[in-house]
N, C-alpha and C positions, 0 to 999 in steps of 0.2 A: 504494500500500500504506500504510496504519496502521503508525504507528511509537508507541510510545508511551517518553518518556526519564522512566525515576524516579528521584528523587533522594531515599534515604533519608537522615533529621535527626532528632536528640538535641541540642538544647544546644549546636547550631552556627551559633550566628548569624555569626561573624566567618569560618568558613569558607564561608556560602553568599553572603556578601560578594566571597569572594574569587572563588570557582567558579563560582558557579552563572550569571555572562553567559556563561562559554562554551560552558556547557550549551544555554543560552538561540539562542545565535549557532550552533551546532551546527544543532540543528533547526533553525531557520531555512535554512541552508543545503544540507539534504538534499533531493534531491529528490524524496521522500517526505513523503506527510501526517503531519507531526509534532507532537507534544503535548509541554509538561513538563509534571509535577506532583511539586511534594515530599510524599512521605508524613513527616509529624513524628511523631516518638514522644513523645508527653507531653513537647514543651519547657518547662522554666520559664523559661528568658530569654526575650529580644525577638524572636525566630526569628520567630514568626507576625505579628509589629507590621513588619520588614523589608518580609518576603513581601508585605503589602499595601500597603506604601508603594513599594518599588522596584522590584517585580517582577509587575504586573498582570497579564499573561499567563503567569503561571504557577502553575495551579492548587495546591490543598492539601487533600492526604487526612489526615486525623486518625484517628491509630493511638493503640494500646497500646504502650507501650516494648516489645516481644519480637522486638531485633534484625532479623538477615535475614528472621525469620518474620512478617513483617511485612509485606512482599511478596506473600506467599500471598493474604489476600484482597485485596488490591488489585488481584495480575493476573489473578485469575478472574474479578473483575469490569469486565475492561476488553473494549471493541468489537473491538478493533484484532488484527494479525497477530503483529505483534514486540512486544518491552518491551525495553529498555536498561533493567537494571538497575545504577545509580552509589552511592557512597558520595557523602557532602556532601563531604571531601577532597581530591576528582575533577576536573581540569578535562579539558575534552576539544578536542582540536586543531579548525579550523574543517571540515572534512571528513571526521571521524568516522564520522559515521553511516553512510552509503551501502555504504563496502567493510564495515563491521561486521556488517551483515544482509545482503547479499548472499548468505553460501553459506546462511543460513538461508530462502531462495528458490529456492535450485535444488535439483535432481533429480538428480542422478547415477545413470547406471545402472548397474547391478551394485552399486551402493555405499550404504552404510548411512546413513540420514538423519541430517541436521545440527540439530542440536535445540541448542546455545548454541556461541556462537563470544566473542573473548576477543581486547580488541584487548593491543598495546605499549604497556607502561607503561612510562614513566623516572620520576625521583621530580622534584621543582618545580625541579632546578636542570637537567633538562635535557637531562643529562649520565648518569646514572647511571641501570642499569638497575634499574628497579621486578621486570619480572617479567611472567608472563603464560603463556607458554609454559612448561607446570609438569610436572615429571618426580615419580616417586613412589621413593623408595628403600628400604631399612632402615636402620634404628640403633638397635640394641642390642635387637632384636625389638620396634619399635616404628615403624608405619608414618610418612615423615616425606613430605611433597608439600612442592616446593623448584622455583624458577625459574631458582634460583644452582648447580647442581650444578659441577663440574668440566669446564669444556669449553661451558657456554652462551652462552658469547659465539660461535661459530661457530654458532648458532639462531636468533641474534634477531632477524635479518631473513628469515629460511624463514618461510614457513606450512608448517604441518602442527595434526597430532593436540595435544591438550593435557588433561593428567589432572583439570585444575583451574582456577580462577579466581575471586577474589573482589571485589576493589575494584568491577572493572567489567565486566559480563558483557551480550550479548542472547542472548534466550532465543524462541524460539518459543512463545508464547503457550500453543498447546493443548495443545505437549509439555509444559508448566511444568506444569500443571494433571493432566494427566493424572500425571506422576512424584509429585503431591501436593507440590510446593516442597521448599522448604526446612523439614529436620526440626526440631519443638523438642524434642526430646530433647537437642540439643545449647546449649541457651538456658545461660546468655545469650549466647553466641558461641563459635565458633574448630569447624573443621573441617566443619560444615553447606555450605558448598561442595564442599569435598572429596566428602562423602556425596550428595551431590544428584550432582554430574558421575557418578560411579562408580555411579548407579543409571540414569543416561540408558543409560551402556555396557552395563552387566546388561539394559537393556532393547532393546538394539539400534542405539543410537544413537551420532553419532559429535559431539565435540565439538572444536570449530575455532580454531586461532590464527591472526588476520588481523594481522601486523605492519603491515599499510597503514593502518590505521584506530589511532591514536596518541594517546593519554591522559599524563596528569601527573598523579602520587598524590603526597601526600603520609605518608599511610603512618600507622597509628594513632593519628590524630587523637583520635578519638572516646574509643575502647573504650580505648587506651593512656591514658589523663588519667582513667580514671575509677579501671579496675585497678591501674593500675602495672604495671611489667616484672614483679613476681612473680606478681602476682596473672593476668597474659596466660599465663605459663608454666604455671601452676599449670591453666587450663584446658584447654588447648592440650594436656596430658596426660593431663587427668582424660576430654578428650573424643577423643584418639587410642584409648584403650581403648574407650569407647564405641562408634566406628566399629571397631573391629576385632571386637568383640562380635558387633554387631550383623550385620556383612558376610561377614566370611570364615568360610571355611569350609574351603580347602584343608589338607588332613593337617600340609605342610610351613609353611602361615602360621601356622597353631595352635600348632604346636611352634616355631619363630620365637619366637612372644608368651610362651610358657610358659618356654623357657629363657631370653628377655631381660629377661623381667619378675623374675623370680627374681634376676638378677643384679644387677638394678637397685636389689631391694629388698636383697641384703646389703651393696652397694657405700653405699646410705645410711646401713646401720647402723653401715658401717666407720667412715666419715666424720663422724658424729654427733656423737661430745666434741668433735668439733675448728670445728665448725661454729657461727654463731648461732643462738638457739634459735628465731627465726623461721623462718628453712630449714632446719632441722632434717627430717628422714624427710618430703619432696616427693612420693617417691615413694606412699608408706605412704599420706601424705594424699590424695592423688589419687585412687589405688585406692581408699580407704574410701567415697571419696564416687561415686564411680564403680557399686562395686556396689551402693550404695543408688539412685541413679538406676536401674541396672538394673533390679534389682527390681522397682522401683515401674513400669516400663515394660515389661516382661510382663508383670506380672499383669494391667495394661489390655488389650497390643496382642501379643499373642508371636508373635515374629519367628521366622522361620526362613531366614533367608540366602538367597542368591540360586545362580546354575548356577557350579559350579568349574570348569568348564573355560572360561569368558566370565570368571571372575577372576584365573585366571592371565594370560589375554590381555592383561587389563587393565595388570598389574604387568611383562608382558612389553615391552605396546607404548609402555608412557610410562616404561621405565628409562632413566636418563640416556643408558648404553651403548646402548641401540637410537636414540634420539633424536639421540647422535652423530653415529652412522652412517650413519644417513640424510641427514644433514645435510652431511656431508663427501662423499656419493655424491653430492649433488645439487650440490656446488662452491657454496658461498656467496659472495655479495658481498661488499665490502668494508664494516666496520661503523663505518656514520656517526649518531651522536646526530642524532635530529630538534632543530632548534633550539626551544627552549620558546616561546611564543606568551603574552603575557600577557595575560587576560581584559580586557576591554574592557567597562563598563557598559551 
């Protein structure tokens, strides 16, 4: 089988320094026909001077800076079966790949196809879980997707279902293409994961967490150095409204968003003399720019949501409390940190 590993890069020369042998040693190592290639988004440092000097087997697609959605024409354009989708931040254990597409090769029957699967993330010391296995909750009528809920350390070494993933995903190729990727309604970043996994579910499909297959993030490398913590916040809001717009539909999510939103925005205005005038009304701003994005994205494309009874499922089956439950029915193992592996040139 065709594996294909992407590594997306912005202005990461010193992280592809760091990550990208393992990438390199990964595929190598699967037993699978494997490929890298970094897609670069419009680098201006030494990124593509690296790539030719120390990394000759490892191709380079030349994008447009538009994030995740960057992705999109590269893997419609590729031969192959699978795509590992990586951040540059990324490095991946030497046997990675193999358990990572596995369930995106079998059949189950009676059961819903696997269209992306989502290995174990710890963050670079090792020790500490990154994430991967993602539950979806509320807070304050505002949808939140979280790896850390209450009680995930009894998860982290189950496989099961998973709401989401970003750092580091594989994807079935023809399902990628066919869901249309990743949306840029949500550019320049933050919840376009979200929206992609929750449109494979509306489509049918089921999305996998392989704790076997074991990555090290280091965790907003990129997007955090360029935004800053407000400016991640600040979309990370503007684009939760977005996904709720555009997705839900159930009677009880819409009244969720209506009464948390409302309270969101007097709890700003309470708090406002008392605040700096830079975060001043977060909320207020976010919304403004939100419904302007709207707008301007139906009167191109007008959406109309997807089946409510396949969204409720959705909120049903990846709430912390069912993800629990399942988890404690199944008697988990004892949780031992994979030891971190350091990249090797």
């Amino acid at each position: 089988m065709r594996v294909h590993l992407l590594v997306l890069n912005h202005n990461g020369r010193e992280l592809l320094a760091e990550c990208l042998p393992s990438v390199v040693r990964a595929a190598r190592t699967s037993r699978h026909e494997c490929d890298v290639t970094v897609i670069d988004n419009d680098s201006t440092d030494d990124s593509l001077e690296l790539l030719a000097r120390s990394f000759s087997s490892v191709m380079v697609s030349r994008q447009r800076n538009r994030g995740l959605v960057s992705f999109n024409r590269v893997v419609a354009n590729l031969p192959g079966d699978v795509a590992i989708l990586l951040n540059n931040d990324l490095r991946l254990r030497e046997d990675a790949v193999d358990p990572l597409v596995a369930p995106l090769t079998r059949t189950r029957r009676n059961s819903p196809a696997c269209f992306m699967t989502a290995p174990l993330c710890w963050r670079f010391d090792g020790k500490t879980y990154d994430g991967q296995k993602t539950a979806v909750r509320w807070r304050f009528g505002l949808v939140e997707a979280t790896s850390l809920y209450e009680g995930h350390e009894r998860a982290i070494h189950r496989a099961g279902s998973t709401a989401s993933a970003g750092a580091a995903i594989a994807v079935d190729r023809a399902k990628f293409v066919e869901l249309g990727g990743f949306d840029p309604l949500y550019l320049p970043g933050r919840l376009e994961d979200l929206d992609f996994a929750y449109r494979g579910f509306q489509a049918g499909y089921h999305a996998r967490y392989v704790p076997e297959s074991v990555a090290y993030h280091l965790g907003a490398a990129s997007f955090g150095s360029v935004y800053g913590e407000g400016g991640c916040d600040h979309l990370a809001l503007r684009n939760t409204l977005l996904f709720q717009w555009k997705n839900l539909r159930a009677p009880e999510h819409r009244l969720r968003l209506l009464t948390g939103l409302t309270l969101r925005l007097l709890r700003d205005a309470w708090r406002a003399p008392r605040r700096a005038k830079a975060s001043r009304f977060a909320t207020w701003q976010a919304l403004r720019e939100a419904k302007r994005i709207w707008r301007a994205r139906n009167e191109a494309v007008p959406i109309s949501g997807g089946d409510i009874p396949r969204e409720r499922e959705f909120f049903r089956r990846h709430h912390p409390r069912t993800i629990d439950r399942v988890t404690v029915e199944r008697r988990p193992d004892a949780l031992v940190p994979a030891p971190l592996e350091r990249a090797a040139a």
